[in-house]
matplotlib code that plots the C-alpha trace (Angstrom):
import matplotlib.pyplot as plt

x = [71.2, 67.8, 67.1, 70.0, 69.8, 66.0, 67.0, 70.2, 67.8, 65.2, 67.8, 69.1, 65.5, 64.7, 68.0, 67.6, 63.9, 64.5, 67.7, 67.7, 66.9, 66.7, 67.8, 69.1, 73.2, 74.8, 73.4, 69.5, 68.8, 68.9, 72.4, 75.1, 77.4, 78.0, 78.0, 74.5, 73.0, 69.9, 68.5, 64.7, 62.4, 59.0, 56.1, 54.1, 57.0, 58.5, 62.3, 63.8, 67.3, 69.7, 73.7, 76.8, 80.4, 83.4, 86.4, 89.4, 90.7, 93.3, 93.9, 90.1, 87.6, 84.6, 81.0, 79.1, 75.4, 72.4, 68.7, 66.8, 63.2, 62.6, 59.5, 58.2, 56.4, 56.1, 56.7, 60.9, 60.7, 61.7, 62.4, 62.8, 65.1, 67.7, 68.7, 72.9, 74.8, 79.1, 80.9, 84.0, 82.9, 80.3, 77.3, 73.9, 72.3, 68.5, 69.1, 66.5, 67.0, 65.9, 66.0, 64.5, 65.2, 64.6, 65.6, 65.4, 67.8, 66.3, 68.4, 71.8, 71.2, 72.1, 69.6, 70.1, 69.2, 69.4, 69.6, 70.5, 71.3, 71.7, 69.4, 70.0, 74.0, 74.1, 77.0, 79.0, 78.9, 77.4, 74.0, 75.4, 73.8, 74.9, 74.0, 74.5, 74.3, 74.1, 72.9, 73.9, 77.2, 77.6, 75.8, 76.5, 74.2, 72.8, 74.7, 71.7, 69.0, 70.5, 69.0, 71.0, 72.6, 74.7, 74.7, 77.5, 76.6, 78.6, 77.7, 79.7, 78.6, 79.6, 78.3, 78.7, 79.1, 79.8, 81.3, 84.0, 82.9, 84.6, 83.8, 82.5, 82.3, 81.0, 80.5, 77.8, 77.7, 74.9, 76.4, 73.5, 69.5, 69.8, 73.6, 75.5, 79.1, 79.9, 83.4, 83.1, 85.5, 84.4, 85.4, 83.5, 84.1, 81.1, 84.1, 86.4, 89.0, 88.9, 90.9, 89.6, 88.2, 88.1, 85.5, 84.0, 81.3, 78.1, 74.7, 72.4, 68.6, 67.2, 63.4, 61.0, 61.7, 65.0, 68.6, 71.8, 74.8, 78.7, 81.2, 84.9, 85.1, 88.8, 89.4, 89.6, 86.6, 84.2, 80.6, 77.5, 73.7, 70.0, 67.0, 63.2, 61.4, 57.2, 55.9, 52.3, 51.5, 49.6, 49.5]
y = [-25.3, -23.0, -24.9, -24.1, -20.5, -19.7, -21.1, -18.7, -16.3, -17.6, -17.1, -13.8, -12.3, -13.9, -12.4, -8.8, -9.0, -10.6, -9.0, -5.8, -2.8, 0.7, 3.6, 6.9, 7.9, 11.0, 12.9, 11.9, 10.0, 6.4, 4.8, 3.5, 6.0, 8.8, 6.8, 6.8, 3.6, 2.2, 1.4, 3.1, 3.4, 2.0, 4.1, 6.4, 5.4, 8.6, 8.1, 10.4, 10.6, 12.8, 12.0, 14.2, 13.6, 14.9, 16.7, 17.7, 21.3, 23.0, 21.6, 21.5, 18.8, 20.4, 18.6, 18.4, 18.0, 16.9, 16.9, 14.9, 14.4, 11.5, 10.2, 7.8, 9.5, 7.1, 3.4, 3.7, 7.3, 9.0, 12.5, 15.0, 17.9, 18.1, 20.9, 20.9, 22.8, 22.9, 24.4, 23.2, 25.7, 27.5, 26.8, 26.0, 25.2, 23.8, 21.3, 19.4, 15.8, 13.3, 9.5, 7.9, 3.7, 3.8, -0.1, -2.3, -5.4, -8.5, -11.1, -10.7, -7.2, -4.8, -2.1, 1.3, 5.0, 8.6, 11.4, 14.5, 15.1, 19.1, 19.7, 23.3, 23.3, 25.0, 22.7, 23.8, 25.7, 22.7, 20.6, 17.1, 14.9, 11.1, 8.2, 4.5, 0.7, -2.0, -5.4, -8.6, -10.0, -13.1, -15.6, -18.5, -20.7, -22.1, -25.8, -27.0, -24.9, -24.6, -20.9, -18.3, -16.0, -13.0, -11.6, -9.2, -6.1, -3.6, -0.1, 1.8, 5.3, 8.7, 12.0, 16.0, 18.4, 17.4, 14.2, 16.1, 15.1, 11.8, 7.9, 6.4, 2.5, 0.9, -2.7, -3.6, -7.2, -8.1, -10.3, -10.9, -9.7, -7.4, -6.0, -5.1, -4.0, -0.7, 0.2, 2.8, 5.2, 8.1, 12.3, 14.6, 17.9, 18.7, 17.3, 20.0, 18.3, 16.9, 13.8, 9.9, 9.1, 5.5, 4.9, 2.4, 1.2, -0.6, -0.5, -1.9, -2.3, -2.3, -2.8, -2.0, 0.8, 1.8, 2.3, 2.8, 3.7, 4.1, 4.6, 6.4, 8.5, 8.5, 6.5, 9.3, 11.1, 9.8, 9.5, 8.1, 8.4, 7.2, 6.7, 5.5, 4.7, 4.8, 2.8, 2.4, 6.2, 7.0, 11.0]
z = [-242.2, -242.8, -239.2, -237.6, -238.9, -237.8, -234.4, -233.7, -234.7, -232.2, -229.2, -230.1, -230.3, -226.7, -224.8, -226.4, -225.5, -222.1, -220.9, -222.1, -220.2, -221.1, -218.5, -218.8, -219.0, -216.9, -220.2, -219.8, -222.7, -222.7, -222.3, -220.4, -218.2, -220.7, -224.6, -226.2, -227.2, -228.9, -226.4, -225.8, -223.1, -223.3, -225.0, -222.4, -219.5, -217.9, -216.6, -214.0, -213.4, -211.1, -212.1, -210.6, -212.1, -209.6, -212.1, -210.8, -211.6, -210.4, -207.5, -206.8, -206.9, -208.5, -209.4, -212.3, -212.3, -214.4, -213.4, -216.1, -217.1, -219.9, -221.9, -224.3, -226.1, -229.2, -230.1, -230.7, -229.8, -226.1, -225.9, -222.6, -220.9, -218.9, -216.2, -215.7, -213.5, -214.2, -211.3, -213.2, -215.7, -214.0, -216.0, -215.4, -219.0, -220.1, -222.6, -224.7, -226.0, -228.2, -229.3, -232.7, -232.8, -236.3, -236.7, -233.6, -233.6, -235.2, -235.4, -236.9, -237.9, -235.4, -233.9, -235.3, -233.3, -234.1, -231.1, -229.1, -225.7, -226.7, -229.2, -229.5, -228.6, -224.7, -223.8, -226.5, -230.2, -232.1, -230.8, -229.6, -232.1, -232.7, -234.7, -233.4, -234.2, -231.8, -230.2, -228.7, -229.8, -227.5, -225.2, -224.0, -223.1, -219.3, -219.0, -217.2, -219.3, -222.8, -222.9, -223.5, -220.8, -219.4, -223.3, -223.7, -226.5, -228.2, -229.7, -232.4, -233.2, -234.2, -232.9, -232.8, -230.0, -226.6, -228.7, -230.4, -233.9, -233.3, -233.4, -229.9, -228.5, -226.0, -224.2, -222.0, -220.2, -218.0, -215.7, -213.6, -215.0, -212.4, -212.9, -216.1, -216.8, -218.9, -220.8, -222.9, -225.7, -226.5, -226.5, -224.1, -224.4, -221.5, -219.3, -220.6, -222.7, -226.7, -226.0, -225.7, -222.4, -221.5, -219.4, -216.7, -214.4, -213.4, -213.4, -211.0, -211.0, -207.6, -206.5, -209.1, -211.0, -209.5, -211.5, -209.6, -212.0, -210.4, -212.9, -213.7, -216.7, -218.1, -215.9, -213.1, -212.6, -210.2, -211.4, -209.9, -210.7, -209.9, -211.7, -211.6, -214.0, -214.3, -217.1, -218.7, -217.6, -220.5, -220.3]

ax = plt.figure().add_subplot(projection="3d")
ax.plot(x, y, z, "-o")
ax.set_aspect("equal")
plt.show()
């Protein structure tokens, strides 16, 4: 049994260490399309990222924008800015974020992360903090290989802000090592409204350092974004 046990262990560690990539959300800090996970960037890596979200109002299809800057600035620890402009609320705010992985996933136990994406609460009245757990749930094994592949992960958080006060999920799948599948639950009040959005998309590495995301947020909303990422900078 103690066999068995260390071994399931063994696998786990090697997909979350080989599979796993970090890149930033529509919100700058590491994620999937718009949920936070706990997921970090490497230490002295610097991650830029341009995302636009298309929101009907009125009869008028009006984007969204974000412009963000993201470092490692610590083992676990990524913090940067982010420039957003709102035409479907006319705003163009300067926000400051922020990641702490203060457990990372180790076997069974689930990696746990604390963060901002508005530190100092431009978006709306309260900074958009969260907390969230995390890690690989399920995956199956290579017929040929017996190694584990395609491992599917899910993230359960809560968060302030721009995330209503309100619970938020997500499930990410990577399919391929180079594409992974995104379903998210969450509130957003950056998109203008305080009910659930179910959201969905893709993410898709390409080259060396590139990150193409495409995605619908409830369901409706177009969104796409791209991102590179620099490692081993050392600044």
């Amino acid at each position: 049994m103690a066999k068995r046990n260390a071994l399931i262990i063994a696998l786990l560690l090697s997909v979350t260490s080989a599979s796993v990539w970090a890149e930033p959300s529509l919100h700058g800090t590491s994620g999937g399309l718009s949920v936070p996970t706990t997921d970090i960037i490497p230490t002295a890596s610097l991650a830029a990222s341009t995302s636009a979200v298309w929101i009907d109002r009125q009869g008028e299809t009006k984007d969204n924008l974000w412009y963000s800057l993201n470092y490692g600035l610590l083992p676990r620890v990524e913090a940067g800015f982010s420039y957003v402009s709102y035409r479907s609320r006319r705003a163009q705010d300067l926000l400051f974020h922020c990641k702490w992985q203060a457990l990372p996933q180790a076997g069974l136990r689930p990696a746990v992360a604390f963060g901002a994406v508005d530190v100092v609460g431009e978006l709306t009245d309260d900074p958009s903090a969260y907390v969230v757990i995390g890690g690989v749930v399920w995956a199956p094994k290579d017929p040929f290989s017996g190694e584990p592949t395609t491992p599917l992960r899910a993230h359960l958080g809560i968060g302030t802000g721009i995330y209503g006060d309100a619970p938020f999920a997500a499930l990410d799948w990577s399919i391929h090592p180079r594409i992974k599948l995104l379903v998210e639950w969450q509130k957003n009040l950056s998109l203008g409204t305080g009910q659930y959005l179910y959201n969905v998309g893709a993410q898709f590495t390409v080259g060396s350092g590139f990150t193409l995301d495409a995605g619908a947020l409830d369901m409706r909303y177009p969104s796409v974004g791209i991102s590179y990422r620099a490692d081993n900078l050392g600044f």
